[in-house]
N, C-alpha and C positions, 0 to 999 in steps of 0.2 A: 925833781924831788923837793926844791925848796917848795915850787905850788902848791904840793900836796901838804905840807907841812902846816903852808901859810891856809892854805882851805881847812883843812881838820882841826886849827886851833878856832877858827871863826864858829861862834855860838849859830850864828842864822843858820849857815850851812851843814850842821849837824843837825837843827831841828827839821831843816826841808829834808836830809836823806833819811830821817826818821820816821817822818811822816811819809814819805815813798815808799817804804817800805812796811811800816804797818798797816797801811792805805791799800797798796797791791800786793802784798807776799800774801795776804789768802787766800786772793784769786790766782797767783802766779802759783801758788800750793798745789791749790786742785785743778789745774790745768795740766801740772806735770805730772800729778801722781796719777789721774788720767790716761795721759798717753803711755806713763811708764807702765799701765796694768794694775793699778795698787786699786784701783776703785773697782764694783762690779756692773759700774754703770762707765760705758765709752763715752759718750757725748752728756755729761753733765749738764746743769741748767744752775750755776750759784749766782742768783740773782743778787742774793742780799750783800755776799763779797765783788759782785759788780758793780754795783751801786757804790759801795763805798771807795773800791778803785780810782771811777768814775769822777766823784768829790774829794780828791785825795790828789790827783797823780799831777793836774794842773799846777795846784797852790805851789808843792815842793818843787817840779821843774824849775818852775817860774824862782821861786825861792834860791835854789841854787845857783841858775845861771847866772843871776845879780850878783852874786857872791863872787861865782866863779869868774866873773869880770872885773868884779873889786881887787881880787886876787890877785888877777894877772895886771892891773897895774899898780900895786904895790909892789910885785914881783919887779917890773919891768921900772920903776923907782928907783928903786934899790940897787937896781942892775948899773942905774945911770951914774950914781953917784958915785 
């Protein structure tokens, strides 16, 4: 609980899960609306939200995990003292 605390106040780490998700939730969109029925086409083609997934999904992993390592030893810091 504290990690999460310590991750969610960190500025990086909020703009990499930002960028994850407005980078891929339009492909992850119509992928599931897709398979749920909601479209009248079964096998889509969104190229242009693949693309930007595409350019998007590296930067923010990459973004995070740094965080997410920073995180954990500031967590494990704090633990020591």
């Amino acid at each position: 609980m504290v990690l999460l605390r310590c991750l969610f106040r960190d500025r990086a780490f909020r703009w990499g899960l930002l960028i994850f998700l407005l980078g891929s939730g339009p492909l992850l969109t119509i992928i599931a609306a897709s398979k749920l029925g909601l479209m009248d086409d079964p096998n889509p083609n969104p190229v242009g939200p693949g693309i930007l997934a595409m350019f998007t999904f590296w930067p923010s992993i990459a973004l995070m995990l740094v965080r997410l390592v920073r995180a954990i030893r500031v967590v494990r810091d704090k633990a020591r003292k």
